[in-house]
C-alpha positions in Angstrom: 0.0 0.0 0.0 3.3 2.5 0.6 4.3 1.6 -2.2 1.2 2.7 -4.7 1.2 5.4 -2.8 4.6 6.6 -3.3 4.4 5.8 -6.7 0.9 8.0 -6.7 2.9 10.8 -5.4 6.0 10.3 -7.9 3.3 10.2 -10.7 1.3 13.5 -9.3 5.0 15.5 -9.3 5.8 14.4 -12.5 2.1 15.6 -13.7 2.3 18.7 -11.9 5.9 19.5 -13.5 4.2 18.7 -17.2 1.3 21.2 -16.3 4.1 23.3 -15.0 5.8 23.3 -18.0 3.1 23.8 -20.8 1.7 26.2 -18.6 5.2 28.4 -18.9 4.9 27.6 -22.6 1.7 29.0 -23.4 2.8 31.7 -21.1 5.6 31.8 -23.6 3.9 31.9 -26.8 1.2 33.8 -25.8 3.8 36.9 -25.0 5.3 36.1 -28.3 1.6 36.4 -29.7 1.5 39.8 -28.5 4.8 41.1 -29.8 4.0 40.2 -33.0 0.6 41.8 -33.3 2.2 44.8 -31.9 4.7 44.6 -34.3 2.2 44.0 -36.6 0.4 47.4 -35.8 3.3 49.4 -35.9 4.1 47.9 -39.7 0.4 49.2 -41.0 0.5 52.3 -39.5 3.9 52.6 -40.7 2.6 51.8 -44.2 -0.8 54.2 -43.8 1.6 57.2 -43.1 3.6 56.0 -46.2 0.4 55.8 -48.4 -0.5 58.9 -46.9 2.6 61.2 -47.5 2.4 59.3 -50.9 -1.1 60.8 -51.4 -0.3 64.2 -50.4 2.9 64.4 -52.4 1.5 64.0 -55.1 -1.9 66.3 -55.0 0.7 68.9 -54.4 2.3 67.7 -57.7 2.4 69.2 -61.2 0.9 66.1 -62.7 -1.7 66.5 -60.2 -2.3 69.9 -61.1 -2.1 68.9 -64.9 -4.8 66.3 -64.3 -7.4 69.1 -62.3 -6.8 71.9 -65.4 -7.1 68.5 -68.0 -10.2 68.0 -66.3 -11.8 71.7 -66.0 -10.9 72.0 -69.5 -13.0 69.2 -70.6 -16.0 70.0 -68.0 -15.7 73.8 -69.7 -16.0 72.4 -73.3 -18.5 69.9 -72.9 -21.0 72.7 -71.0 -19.8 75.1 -73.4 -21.2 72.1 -75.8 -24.2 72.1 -74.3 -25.2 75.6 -74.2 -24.6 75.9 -77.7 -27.0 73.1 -78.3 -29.4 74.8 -76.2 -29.0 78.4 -77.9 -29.3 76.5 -81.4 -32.5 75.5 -80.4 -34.5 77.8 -78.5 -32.8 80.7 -81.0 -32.5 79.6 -84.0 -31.6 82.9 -86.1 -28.9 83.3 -83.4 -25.2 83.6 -85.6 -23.4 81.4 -83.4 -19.9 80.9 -86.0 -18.4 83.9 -84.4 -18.2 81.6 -80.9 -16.8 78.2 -83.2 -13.5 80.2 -84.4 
């Protein structure tokens, strides 16, 4: 009977050590876990401020600036378009060839 017992209570130790052990490696991993997500965090906001200086580089650009008069210039001639289309027909003896040179 001493015997199972003491061979109950080298069993338990051992167990306890094993529980001891994975429990200081979850412990483990979980902390690495967390340093990676933070590192993790600090890479995308590094990116977004990358993006973002990116971004605002180049709407201070001269392409940018290019593009936006590229743009009003079409917008301009397709309502200029327009109007002249509207003019044509609501005033018909309107001389419009002095505004197509």
């Amino acid at each position: 009977m001493r015997l199972a017992s003491k061979i109950q209570s080298t069993e338990l130790k051992h167990l306890r050590e094993e529980l001891r052990v994975e429990h200081e490696k979850t412990t483990n991993l979980r902390t690495a876990l967390a340093q990676e997500e933070e590192e993790k965090r600090k890479a995308q906001e590094g990116v977004r401020a990358v993006v973002e200086q990116a971004v605002q580089s180049f709407k201070s650009s001269r392409d940018m600036e290019d593009i936006k008069i590229a743009f009003a210039q079409e917008a301009f001639i397709e309502g200029f378009q327009i109007c002249l289309g509207s003019i044509a027909e609501n005033f018909f003896e309107v001389d419009l060839d002095l505004l197509m040179e």
